[in-house]
Structure formats: structure tokens, C-alpha cells
C-alpha positions in Angstrom: -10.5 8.5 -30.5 -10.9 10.1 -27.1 -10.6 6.4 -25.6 -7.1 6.7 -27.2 -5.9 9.4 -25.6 -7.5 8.3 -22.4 -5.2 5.0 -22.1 -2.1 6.8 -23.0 -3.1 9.0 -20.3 -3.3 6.5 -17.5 -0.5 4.5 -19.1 1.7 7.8 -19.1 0.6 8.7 -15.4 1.7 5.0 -14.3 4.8 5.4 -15.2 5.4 8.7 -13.5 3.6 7.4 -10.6 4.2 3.7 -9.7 8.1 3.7 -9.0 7.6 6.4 -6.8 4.6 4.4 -4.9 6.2 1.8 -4.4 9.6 3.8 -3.1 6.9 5.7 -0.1 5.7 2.5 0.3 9.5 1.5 1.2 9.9 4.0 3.5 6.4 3.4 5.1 7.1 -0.1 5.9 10.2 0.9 7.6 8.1 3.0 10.1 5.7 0.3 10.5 9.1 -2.1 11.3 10.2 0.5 13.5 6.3 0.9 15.2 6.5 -2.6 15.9 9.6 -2.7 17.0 8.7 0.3 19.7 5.4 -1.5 20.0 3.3 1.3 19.4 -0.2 1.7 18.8 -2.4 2.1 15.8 -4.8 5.1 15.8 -8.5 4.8 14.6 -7.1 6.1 11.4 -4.2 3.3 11.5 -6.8 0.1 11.7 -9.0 1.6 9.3 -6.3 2.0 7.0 -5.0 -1.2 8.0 -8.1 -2.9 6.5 -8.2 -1.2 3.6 -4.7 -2.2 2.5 -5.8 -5.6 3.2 -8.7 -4.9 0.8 -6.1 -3.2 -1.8 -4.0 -6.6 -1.4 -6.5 -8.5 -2.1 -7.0 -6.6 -5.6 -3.9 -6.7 -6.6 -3.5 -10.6 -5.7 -5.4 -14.0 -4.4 -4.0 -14.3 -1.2 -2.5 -17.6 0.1 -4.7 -19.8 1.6 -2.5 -20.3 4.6 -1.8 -16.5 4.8 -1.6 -15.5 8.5 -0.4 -13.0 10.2 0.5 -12.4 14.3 2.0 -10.0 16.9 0.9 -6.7 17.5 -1.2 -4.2 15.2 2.4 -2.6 14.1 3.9 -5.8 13.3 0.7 -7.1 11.4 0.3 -3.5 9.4 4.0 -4.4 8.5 3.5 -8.0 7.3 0.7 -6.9 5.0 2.8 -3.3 3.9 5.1 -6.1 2.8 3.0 -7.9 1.0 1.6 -5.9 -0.7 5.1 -3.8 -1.8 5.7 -7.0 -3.0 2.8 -7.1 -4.9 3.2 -3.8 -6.7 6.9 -4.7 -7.6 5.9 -8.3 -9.0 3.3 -7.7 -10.5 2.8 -3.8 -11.6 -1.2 -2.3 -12.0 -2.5 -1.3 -14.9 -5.3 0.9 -16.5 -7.9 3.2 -14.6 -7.8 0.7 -11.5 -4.4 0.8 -11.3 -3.7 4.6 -11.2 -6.6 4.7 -8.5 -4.8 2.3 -6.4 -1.4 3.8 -6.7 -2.9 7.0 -5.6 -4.4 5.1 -2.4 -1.6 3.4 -1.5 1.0 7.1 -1.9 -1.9 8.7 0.3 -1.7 5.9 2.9 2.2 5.9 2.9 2.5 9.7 3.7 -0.5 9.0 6.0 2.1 6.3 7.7 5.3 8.2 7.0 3.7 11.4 9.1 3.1 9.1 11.8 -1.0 10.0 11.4 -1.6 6.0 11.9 0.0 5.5 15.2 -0.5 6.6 18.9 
């Protein structure tokens, strides 16, 4: 029984939760377009955080096998926000997992949307 209430729980909290992940992430990647575009710098914080949303991606997806990125950290930390927005939209998380990812991924966007992962 407490099981039960657990899943409607995390099911409940998903819903609240993932449109508005995936509407920071929006508004992140257009600071990491912009980033690239003013060819910025990522901090410390920014390439760690840049490897762990390749990690996140990763979980939410099999990467292609010809999956490559280029350009400058900026530009690459947008390619991969990208993909993995499209991700979330495509194909939505679910469970325990899922609720710990979107709360990763809304702590990295206002991370990214304060400007915390550039120089």
C-alpha cells in the first residue's frame, strides 16, 4: 500500500515538474546560443556541468553512433542542451529516476540561466 502512494507521488510531482523543466531548459539553451555566439567561456562549474548533461543524455537516450559535436565549449554545451531538450520532449522520464533527473536538469538550467557556467 505505501508503494501505492509512493508512485502516484512521483507520477503527480512529474507532471508539476517536467513541462516546466523542459521550458528552463528552453531558456537555458538560448543563453548557451547566445554564449556561443559571444564566444564566451565555460567556468570550471560550466565543463563539469557540461559532462554531466552528457551523462544525463546518455540516460535518457542511446546516443547516435555518429554523434559529434565541434566549435567552441559554448556552442558544444548548446548542441548537447539541444539534445537533450529534445529528449525530454520526445520521450518524457518516468518514475523515481525521472523526477531525480528533472530536478538535475532545473538546477543546471538556473545554474546556466544565472550565467554561474560561463566566464
Amino acid at each position: 500500500m505505501n508503494n501505492q502512494y509512493s508512485e502516484v507521488f512521483i507520477r503527480r510531482a512529474l507532471e508539476l515538474n517536467q513541462d516546466d523543466v523542459v521550458q528552463e531548459l528552453s531558456e537555458a539553451l538560448i543563453v548557451c546560443r547566445g554564449a556561443a555566439r559571444d564566444i564566451a567561456e565555460l567556468s570550471k562549474d560550466g565543463r563539469a556541468g557540461m559532462m554531466r548533461l552528457m551523462e544525463i543524455w546518455c540516460l535518457l537516450e542511446q546516443p547516435m553512433e555518429d554523434f559529434s559535436v565541434s566549435g567552441s565549449e559554448p556552442s558544444v554545451l548548446a548542441k548537447l542542451l539541444g539534445q537533450v531538450l529534445a529528449a525530454m520532449i520526445l520521450h518524457p522520464v518516468s518514475g523515481s529516476k525521472g523526477l531525480a533527473i528533472c530536478s538535475e536538469l532545473s538546477y543546471m538550467a538556473e545554474e546556466i540561466l544565472a550565467g554561474d557556467w560561463f566566464e
